[in-house]
C-alpha positions, -999 to 999 in steps of 0.1 A, spaced: -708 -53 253 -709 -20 252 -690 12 265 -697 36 290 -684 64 268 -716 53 240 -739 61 276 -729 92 275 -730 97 241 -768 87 237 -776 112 265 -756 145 255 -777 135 218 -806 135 236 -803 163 260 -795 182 222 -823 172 206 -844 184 238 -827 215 240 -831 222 201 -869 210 202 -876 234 230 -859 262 211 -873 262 181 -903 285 186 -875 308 205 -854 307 177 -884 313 146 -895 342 170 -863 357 176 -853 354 134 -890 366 124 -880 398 148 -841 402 136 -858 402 99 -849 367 84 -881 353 67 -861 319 68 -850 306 101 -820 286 92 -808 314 76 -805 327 111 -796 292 132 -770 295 104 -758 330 109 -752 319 147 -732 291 140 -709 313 115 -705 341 140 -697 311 169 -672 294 148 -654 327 143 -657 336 181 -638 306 187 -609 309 161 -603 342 173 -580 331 199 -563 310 180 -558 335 151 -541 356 177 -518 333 192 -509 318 161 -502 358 147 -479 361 184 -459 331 176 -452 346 142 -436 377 152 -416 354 177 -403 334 156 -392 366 136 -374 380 165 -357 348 170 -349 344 130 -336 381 128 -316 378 157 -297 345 149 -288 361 119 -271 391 140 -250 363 156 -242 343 129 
């Protein structure tokens, strides 16, 4: 018996492995162009500058809550 959720598993893997096999000549054109001699280099690059596009928000909030939790330190010691 399986799940429904391994269904959909099987065809998000698929649709990536489509999508990845269709962009591969894209992708050797587009790092030949940009100056990498070894595309991976570049797929690699991509994923780098992705991951850090997606911590930024976090980076940010988590900075916010810092300087809140400052304020709040700084002025329980006033009232203590």
């Amino acid at each position: 018996m399986t799940a429904p959720v391994d269904g959909l598993h099987d065809r998000s893997l698929d649709s990536a492995t489509r999508l990845a096999a269709l962009a591969t000549p894209v992708i050797n054109q587009l790092s030949q162009t940009l100056g990498f001699r070894y595309p991976p280099a570049f797929i690699l690059l991509l994923a780098f500058l992705g991951l850090c596009l997606i911590s930024r928000p976090y980076s940010v909030t988590i900075s916010r809550l810092h300087k809140h939790q400052k304020r709040l330190a700084q002025r329980l010691a006033l009232i203590d």
